[in-house]
Residue frames relative to the residue before (quaternion, step in Angstrom):
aa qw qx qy qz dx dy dz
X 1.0000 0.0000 0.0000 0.0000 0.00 0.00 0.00
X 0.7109 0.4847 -0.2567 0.4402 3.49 0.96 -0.73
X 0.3718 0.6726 -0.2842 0.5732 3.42 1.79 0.04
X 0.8928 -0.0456 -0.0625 0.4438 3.20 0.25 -1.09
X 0.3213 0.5456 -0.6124 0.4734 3.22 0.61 1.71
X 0.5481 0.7153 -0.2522 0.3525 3.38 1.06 -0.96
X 0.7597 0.2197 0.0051 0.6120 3.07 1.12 -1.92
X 0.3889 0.6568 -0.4936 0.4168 3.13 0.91 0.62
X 0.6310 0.5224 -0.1736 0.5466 3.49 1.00 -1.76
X 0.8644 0.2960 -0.3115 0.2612 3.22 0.12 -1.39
X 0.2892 0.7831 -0.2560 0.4874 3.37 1.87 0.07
X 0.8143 0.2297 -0.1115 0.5213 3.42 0.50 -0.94
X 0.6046 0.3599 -0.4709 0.5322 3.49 1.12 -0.49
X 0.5432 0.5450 -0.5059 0.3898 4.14 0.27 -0.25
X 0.6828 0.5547 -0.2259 0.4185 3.84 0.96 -0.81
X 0.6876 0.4337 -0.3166 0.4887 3.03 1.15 -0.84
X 0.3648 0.7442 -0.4193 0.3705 3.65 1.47 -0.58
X 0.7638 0.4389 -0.1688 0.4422 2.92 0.29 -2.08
X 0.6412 0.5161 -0.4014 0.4017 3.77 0.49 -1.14
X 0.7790 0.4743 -0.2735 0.3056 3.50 0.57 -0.70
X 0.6463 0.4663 -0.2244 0.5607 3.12 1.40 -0.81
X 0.6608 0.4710 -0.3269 0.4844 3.71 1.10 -0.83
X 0.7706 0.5341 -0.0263 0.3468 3.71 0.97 -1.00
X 0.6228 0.6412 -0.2021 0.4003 3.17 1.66 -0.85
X 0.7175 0.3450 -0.1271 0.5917 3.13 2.03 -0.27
X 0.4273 -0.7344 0.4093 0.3324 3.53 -0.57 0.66
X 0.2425 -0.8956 0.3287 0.1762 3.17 -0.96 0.82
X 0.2280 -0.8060 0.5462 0.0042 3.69 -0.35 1.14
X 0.8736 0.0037 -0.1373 0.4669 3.51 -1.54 0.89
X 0.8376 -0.4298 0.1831 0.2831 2.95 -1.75 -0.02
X 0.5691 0.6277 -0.3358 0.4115 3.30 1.64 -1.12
X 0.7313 0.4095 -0.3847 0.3867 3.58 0.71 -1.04
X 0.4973 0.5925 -0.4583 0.4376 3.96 1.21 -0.30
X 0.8328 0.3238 -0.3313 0.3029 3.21 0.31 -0.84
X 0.4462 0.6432 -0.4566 0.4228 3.28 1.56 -0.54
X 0.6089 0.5900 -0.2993 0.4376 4.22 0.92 -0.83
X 0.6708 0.3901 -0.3752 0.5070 3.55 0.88 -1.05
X 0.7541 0.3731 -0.4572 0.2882 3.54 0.25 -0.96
X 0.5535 0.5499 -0.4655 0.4178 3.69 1.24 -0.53
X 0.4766 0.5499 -0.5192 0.4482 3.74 0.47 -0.51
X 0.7066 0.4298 -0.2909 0.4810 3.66 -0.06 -2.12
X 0.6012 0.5177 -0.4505 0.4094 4.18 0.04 -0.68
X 0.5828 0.4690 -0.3503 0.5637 3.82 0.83 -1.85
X 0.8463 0.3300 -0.3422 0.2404 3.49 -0.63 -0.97
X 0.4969 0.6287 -0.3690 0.4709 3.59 1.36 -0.96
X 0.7549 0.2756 -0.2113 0.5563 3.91 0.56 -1.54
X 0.4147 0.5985 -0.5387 0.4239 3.80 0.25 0.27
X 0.5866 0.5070 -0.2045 0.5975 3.45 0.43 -1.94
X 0.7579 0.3589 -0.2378 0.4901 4.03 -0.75 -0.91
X 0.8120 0.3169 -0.3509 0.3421 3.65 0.62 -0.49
X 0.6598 0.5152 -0.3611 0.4108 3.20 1.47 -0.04
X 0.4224 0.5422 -0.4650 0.5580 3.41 1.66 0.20
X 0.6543 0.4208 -0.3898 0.4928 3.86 0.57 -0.32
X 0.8333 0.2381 -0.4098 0.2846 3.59 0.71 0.18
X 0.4092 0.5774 -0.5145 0.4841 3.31 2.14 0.25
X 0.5736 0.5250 -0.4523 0.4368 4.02 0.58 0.25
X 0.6236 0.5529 -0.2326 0.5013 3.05 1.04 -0.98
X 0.6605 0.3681 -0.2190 0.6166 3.85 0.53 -1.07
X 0.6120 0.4950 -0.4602 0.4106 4.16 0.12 -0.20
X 0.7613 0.5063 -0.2600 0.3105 3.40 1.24 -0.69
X 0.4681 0.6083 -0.2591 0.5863 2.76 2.28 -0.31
X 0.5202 0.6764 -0.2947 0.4300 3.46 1.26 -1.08
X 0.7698 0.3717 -0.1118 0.5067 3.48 0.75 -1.50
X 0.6243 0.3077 -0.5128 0.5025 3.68 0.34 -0.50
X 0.6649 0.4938 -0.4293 0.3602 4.16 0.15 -0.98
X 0.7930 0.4300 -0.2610 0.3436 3.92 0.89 -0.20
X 0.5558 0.5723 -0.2380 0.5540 2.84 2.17 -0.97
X 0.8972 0.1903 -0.0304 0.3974 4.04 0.88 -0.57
X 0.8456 0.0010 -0.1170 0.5209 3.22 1.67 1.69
X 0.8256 0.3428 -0.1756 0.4124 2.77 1.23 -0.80
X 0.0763 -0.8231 0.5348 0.1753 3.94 -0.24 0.55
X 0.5704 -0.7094 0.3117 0.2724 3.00 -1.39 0.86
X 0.5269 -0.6921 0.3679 0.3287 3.87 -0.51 1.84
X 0.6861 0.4490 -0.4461 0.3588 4.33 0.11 1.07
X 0.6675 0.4695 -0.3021 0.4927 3.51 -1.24 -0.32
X 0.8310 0.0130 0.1914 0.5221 3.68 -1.29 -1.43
X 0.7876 0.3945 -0.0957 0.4636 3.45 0.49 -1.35
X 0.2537 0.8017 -0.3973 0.3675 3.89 2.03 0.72
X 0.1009 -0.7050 0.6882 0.1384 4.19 0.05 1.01
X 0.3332 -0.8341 0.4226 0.1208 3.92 -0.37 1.61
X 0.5381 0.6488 -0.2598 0.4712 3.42 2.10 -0.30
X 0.3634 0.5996 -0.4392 0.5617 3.94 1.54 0.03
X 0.4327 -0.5754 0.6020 0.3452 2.97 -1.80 0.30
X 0.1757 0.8355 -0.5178 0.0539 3.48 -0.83 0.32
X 0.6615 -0.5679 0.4857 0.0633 3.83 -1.07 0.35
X 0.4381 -0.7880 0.3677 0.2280 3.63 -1.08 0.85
X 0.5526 -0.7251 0.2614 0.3171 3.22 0.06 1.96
X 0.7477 0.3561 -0.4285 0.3612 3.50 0.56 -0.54
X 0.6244 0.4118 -0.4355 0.5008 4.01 1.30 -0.48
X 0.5245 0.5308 -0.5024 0.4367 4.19 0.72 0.14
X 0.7965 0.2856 -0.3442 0.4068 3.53 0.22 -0.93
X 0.2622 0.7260 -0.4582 0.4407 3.69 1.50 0.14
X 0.7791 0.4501 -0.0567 0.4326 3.36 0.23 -1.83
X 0.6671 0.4949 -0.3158 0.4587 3.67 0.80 -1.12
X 0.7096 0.4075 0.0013 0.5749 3.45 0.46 -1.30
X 0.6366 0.3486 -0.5452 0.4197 3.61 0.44 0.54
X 0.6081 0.5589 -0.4541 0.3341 4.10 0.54 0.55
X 0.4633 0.6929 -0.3827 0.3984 2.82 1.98 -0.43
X 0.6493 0.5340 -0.1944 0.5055 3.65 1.31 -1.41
X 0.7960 0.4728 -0.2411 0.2910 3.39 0.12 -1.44
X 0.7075 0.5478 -0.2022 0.3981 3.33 1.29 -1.16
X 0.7950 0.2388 -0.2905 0.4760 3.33 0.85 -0.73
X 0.5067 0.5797 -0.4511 0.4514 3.81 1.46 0.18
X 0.4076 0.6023 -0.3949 0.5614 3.67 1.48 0.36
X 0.6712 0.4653 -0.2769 0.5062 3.74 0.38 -1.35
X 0.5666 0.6382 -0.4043 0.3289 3.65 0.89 -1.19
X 0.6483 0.4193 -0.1899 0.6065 4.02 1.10 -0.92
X 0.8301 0.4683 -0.1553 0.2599 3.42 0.26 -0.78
X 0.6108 0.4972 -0.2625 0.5575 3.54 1.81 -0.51
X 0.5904 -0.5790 0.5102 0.2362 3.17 -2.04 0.71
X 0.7890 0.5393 -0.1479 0.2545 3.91 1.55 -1.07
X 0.5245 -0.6980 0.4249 0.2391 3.53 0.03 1.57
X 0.6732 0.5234 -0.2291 0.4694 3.56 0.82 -1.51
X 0.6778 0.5839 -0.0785 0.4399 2.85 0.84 -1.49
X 0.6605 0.3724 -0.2955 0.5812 4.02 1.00 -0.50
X 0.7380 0.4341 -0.3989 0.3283 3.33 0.59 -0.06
X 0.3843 0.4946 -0.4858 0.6096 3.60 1.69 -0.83
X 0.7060 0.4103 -0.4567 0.3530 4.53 -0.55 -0.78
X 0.7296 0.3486 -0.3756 0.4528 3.61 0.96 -0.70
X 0.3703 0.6667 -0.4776 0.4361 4.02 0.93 0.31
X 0.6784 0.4091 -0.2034 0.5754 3.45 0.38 -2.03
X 0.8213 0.1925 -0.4053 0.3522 3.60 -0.10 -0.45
X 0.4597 0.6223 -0.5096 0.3765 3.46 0.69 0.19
X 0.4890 0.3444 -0.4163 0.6848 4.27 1.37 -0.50
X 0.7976 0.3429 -0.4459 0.2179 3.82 -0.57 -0.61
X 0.4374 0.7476 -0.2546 0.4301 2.97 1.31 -0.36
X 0.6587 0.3862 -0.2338 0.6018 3.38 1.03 -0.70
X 0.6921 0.5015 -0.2803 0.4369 3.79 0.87 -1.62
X 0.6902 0.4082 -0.3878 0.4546 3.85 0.77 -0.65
X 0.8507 0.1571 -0.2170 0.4522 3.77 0.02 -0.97
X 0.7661 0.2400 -0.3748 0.4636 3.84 0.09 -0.47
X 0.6795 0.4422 -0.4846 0.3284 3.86 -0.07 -0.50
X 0.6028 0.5119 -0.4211 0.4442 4.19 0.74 -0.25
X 0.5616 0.6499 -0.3308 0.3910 3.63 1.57 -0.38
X 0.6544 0.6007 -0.1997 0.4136 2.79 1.22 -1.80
X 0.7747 0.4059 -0.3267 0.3583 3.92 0.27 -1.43
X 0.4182 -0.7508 0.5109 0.0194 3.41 -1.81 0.91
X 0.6413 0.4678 -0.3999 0.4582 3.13 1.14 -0.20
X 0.5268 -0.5747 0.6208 0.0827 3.08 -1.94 1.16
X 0.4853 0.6368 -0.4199 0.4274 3.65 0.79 -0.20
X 0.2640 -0.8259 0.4570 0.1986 4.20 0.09 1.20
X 0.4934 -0.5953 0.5998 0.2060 2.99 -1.47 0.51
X 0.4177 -0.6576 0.6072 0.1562 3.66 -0.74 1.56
X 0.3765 -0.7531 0.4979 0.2080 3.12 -1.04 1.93
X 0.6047 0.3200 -0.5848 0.4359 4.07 0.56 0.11
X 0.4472 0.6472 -0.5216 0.3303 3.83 0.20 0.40
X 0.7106 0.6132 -0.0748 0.3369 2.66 1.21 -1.74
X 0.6172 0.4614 -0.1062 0.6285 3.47 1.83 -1.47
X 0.5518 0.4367 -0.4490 0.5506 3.74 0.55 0.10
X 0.8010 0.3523 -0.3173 0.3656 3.27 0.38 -0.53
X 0.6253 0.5683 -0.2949 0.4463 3.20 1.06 0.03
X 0.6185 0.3793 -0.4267 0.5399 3.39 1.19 -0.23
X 0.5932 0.5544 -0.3967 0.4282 3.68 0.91 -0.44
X 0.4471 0.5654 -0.3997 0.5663 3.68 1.04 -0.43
X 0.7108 0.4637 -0.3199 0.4213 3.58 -0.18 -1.39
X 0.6342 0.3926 -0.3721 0.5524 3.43 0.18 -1.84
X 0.8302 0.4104 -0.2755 0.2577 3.45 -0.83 -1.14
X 0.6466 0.4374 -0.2335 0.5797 3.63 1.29 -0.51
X 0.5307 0.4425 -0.4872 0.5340 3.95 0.99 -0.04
X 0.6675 0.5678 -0.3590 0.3211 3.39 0.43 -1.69
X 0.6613 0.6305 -0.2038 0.3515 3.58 0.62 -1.60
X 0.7712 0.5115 -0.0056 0.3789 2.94 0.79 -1.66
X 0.7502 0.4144 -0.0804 0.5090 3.21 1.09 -1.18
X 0.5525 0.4155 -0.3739 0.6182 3.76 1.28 -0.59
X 0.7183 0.5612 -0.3691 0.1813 3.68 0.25 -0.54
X 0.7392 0.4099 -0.1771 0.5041 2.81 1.70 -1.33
X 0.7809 0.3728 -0.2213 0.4496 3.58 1.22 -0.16
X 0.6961 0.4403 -0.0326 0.5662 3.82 1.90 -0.51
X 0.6101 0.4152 -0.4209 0.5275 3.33 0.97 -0.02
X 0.5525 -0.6237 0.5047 0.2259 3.28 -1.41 1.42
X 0.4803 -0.4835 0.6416 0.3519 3.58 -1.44 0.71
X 0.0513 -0.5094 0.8576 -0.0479 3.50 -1.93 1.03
X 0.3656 -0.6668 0.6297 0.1587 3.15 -1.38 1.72
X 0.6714 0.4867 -0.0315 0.5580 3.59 0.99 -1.74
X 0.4744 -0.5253 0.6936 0.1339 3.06 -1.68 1.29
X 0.0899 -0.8169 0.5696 -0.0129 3.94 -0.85 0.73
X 0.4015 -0.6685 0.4597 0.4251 3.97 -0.38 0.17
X 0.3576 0.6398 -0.5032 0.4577 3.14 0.86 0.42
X 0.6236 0.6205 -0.1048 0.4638 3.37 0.90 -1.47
X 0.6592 0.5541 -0.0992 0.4986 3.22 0.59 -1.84
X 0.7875 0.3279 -0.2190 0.4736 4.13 0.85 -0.93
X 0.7432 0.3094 -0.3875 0.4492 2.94 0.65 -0.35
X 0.3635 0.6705 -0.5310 0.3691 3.74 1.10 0.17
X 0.6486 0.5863 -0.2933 0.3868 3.56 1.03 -1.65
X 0.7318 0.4967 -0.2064 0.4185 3.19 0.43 -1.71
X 0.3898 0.6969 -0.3993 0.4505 3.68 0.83 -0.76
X 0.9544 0.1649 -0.0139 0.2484 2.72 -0.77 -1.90
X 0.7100 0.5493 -0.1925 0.3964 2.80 1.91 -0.52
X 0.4472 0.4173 -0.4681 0.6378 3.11 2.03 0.54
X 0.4198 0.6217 -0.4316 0.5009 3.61 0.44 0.21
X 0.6785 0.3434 -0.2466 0.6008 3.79 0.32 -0.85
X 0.7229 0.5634 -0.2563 0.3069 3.65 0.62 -0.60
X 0.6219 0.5964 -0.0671 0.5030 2.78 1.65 -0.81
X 0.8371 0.2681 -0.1545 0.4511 2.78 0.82 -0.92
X 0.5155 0.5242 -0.4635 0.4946 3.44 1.28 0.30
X 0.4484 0.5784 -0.4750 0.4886 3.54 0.96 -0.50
X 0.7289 0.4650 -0.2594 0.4303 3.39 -0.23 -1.56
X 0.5497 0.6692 -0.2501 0.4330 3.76 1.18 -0.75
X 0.7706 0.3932 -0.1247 0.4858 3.20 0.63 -1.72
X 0.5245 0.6439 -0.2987 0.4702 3.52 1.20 -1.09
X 0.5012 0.5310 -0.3419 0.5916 3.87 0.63 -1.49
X 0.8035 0.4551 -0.2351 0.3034 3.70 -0.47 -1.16
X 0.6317 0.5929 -0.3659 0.3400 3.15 1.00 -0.36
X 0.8114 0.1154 -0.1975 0.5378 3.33 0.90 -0.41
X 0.6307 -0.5155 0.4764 0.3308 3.80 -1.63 0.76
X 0.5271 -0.6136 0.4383 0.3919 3.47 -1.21 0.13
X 0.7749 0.1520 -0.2672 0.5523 3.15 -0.91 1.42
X 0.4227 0.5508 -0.5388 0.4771 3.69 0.93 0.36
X 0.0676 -0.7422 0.6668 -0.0014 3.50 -1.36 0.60
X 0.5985 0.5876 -0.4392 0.3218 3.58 -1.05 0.78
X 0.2026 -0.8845 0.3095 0.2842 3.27 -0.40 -0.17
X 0.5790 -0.6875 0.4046 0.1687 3.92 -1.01 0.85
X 0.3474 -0.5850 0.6836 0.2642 3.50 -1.12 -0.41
X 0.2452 -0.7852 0.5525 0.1349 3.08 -0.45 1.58
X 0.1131 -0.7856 0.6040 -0.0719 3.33 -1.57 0.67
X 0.6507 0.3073 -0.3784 0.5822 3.40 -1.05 1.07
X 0.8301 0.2769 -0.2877 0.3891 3.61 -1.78 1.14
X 0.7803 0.0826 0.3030 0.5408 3.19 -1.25 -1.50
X 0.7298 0.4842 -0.2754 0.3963 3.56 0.65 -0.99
X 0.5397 0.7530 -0.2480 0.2831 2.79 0.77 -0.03
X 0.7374 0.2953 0.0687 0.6036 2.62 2.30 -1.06
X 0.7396 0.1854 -0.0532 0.6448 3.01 1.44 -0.77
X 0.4413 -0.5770 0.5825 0.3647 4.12 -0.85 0.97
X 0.8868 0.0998 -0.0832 0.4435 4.25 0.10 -0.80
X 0.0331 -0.7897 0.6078 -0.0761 3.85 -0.11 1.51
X 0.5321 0.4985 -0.4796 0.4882 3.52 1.04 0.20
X 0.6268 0.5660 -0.3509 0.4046 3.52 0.75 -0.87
X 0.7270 0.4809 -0.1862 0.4535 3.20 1.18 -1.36
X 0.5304 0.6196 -0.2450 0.5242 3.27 1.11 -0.22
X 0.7361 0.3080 -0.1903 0.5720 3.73 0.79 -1.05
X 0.5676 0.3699 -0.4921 0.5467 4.05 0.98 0.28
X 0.6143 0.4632 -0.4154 0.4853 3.95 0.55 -1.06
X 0.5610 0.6041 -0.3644 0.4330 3.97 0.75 -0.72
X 0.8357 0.2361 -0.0600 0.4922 3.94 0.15 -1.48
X 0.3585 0.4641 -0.5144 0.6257 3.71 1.33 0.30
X 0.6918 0.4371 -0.4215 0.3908 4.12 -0.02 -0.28
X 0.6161 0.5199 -0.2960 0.5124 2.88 0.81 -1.76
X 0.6877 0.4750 -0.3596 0.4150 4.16 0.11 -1.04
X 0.7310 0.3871 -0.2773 0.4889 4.00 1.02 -0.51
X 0.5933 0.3435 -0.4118 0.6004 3.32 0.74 -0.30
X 0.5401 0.5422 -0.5003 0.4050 4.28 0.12 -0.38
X 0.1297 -0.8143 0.5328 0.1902 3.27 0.70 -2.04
X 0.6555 0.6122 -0.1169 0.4265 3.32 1.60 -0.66
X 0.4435 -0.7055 0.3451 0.4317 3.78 -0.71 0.62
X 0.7210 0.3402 -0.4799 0.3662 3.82 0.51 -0.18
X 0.5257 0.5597 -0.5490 0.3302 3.92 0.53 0.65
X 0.5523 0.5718 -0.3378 0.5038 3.22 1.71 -1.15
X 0.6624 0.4176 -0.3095 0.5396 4.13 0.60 -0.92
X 0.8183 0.0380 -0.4502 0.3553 3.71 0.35 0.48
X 0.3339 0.5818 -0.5933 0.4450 3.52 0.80 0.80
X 0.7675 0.4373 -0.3135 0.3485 3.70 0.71 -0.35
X 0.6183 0.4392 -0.3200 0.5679 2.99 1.34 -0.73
X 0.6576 0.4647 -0.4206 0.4179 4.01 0.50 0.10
X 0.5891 0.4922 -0.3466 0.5391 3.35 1.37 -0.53
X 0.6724 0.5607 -0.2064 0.4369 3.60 1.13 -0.47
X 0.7588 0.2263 -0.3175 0.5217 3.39 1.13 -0.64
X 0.7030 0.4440 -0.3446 0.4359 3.98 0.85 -0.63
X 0.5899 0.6008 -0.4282 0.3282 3.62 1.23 -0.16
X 0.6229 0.2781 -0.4189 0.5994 3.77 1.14 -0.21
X 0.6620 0.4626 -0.4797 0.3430 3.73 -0.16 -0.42
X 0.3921 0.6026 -0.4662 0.5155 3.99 1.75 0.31
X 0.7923 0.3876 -0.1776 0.4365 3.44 0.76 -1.37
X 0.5061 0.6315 -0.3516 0.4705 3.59 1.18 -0.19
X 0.6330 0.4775 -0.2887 0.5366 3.66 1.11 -1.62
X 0.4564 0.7711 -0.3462 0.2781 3.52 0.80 -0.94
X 0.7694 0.4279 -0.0785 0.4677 3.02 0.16 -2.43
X 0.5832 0.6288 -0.3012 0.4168 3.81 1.34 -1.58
X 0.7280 0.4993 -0.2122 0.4191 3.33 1.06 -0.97
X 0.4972 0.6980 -0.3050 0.4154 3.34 1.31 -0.67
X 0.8132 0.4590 -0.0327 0.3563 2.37 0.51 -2.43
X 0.6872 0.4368 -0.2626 0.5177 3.95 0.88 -1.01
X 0.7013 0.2841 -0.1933 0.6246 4.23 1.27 -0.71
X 0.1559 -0.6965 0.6805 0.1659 3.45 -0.83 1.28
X 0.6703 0.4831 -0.3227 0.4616 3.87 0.77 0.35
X 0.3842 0.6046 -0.5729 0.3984 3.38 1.03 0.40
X 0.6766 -0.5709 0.4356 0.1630 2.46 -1.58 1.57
X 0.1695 -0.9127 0.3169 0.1943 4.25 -0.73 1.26
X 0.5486 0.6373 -0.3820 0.3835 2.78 2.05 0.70
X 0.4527 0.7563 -0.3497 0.3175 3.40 1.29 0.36
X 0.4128 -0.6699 0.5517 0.2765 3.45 -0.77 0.56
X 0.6614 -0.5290 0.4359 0.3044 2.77 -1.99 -0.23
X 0.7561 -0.0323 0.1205 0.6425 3.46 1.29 -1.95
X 0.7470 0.3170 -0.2895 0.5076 3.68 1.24 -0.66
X 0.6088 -0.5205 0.4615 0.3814 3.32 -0.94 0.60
X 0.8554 0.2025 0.0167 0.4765 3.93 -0.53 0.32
X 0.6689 0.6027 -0.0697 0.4295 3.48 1.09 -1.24
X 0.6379 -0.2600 0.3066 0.6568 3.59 0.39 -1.56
C-alpha cells in the first residue's frame, strides 16, 4: 500500500510537470504537436521506469519486514478468525491481472522483442491462473486483505511488464547468449517449480489435511524448491528482458519468497523433531 501511494503522488506530481511546461504555452502548428506527443511518450516511458524504482524500493521493505518478524498472514501462518475466501477461487482472482493485463498489451504494442518477453510471462501465468488454483487442497481460506494486496501487485506488476514490453523494449535483430541464458534458467526454473508444486500436491490424499515432510528430489536438500525455482525462473526472465522493470520484479520476488523459504524452514524444524539437519532452506548447500 505504501508503494502505491508513493507512485501514486509521484505520478501526479510528474503530470502536473508536464501540464505546465507542455500547457503554459499555446500551441500552434505542427512542431508544437509533435513536440506534445514526444513529451507524452517521455511521461509514459519514465512513469513505467519509475515504478520499477519503487517496486525495488518496496522489495527492500518487503525483505527486511519478512526477514525480521514478520510472516506472511496465508497458508500455515493463515489467522482463521479474518474474513477471508476459498483459496483456490482467491488465488484465481489475485493472479488473474497478472495474465489478463499484459495478454492485452500482447495486441496492442509496437515491440517484436518485446511480444515475445509478454508471451514468456504469460506462458508462467498461464499455468498460475487456470491449472495451479485446480491443483491446491487445502480448505484453510485465504484472508481477503491478503487477497487485495495481491491484486494490486498483480496490476502494478502486470501494467509495468506488459506495457514496457509492448511499447519500450528495444528491437534485437540477433539472438545473443545473453538470450540463450536466460532462456535456460527461465524455463529451467520453470521445471523446478513446478515439480515442487507437483510433489507438494502429493503429499496429501484427498480430503487428508495436515502437513508432512516432503521427500524425494530437490527436497532432499532444500525445505522450498518451488521458491527456488520461481527466483532461478525470473533471474532468466530479467536476462533475456535486459530491462529495468524485469530486473525490479526479479528482486522483489527474490525478496519476498526468499525469507518466507527461511521462515518455512525454522516451521519445519520446529513442528518435525526429525527433519532431516542437513537440509537447507532455498540454496542447495548454501542457505
Amino acid at each position: 500500500m505504501l508503494s502505491y501511494v508513493m507512485s501514486s503522488m509521484l505520478m501526479s506530481s510528474m503530470l502536473t510537470t508536464l501540464g505546465s511546461e507542455v500547457y503554459g504555452e499555446k500551441l500552434g502548428g505542427l512542431e508544437d504537436c509533435e513536440y506534445l506527443l514526444a513529451s507524452m511518450i517521455q511521461l509514459e516511458e519514465e512513469t513505467i521506469l519509475t515504478m520499477a524504482w519503487l517496486m525495488i524500493a518496496s522489495a527492500i521493505v518487503v525483505f527486511a519486514a519478512l526477514r525480521f518478524g514478520l510472516t506472511a498472514g496465508y497458508g500455515r501462518y493463515t489467522n482463521t478468525a479474518r474474513l477471508g475466501i476459498s483459496p483456490r477461487l482467491a488465488w484465481f482472482i489475485q493472479e488473474a491481472p497478472s495474465f489478463f493485463i499484459p495478454f492485452y498489451y500482447l495486441f496492442n504494442g509496437t515491440s517484436n522483442s518485446g511480444h515475445y518477453l509478454t508471451r514468456v510471462f504469460l506462458l508462467h501465468y498461464f499455468n498460475r491462473v487456470f491449472i495451479f488454483p485446480l491443483k491446491i487442497r487445502s480448505t484453510t481460506v485465504s484472508p481477503l486483505y491478503i487477497m487485495l494486496s495481491a491484486i494490486f501487485f498483480c496490476c502494478y506488476n502486470g501494467f509495468m511488464q506488459g506495457y514496457w514490453n509492448a511499447f519500450y523494449q528495444p528491437e534485437e535483430g540477433a539472438l545473443t547468449a545473453r538470450h540463450y541464458i536466460g532462456s535456460l534458467l527461465f524455463f529451467y526454473g520453470m521445471y523446478i517449480n513446478h515439480k515442487a508444486d507437483r510433489i507438494l500436491f502429493n503429499l496429501r490424499a484427498p480430503g487428508e489435511t495436515g502437513y508432512k515432510i516432503p521427500e524425494g528430489w530437490l527436497y532432499e536438500h532444500i525445505s522450498c524448491p518451488n521458491y527456488f525455482g520461481e527466483i532461478v525462473e525470473w533471474t532468466g526472465y530479467a536476462i533475456m528482458a535486459w530491462n529495468l522493470p524485469a530486473l525490479a520484479f526479479a528482486i522483489f520476488t527474490a525478496s519476498n519468497i526468499g525469507p518466507r523459504a527461511i521462515s518455512h524452514h525454522a516451521w519445519y524444524k520446529e513442528k518435525f523433531p526429525e527433519y532431516p539437519p542437513h537440509r537447507k532452506a532455498l540454496i542447495p548447500f548454501l542457505l
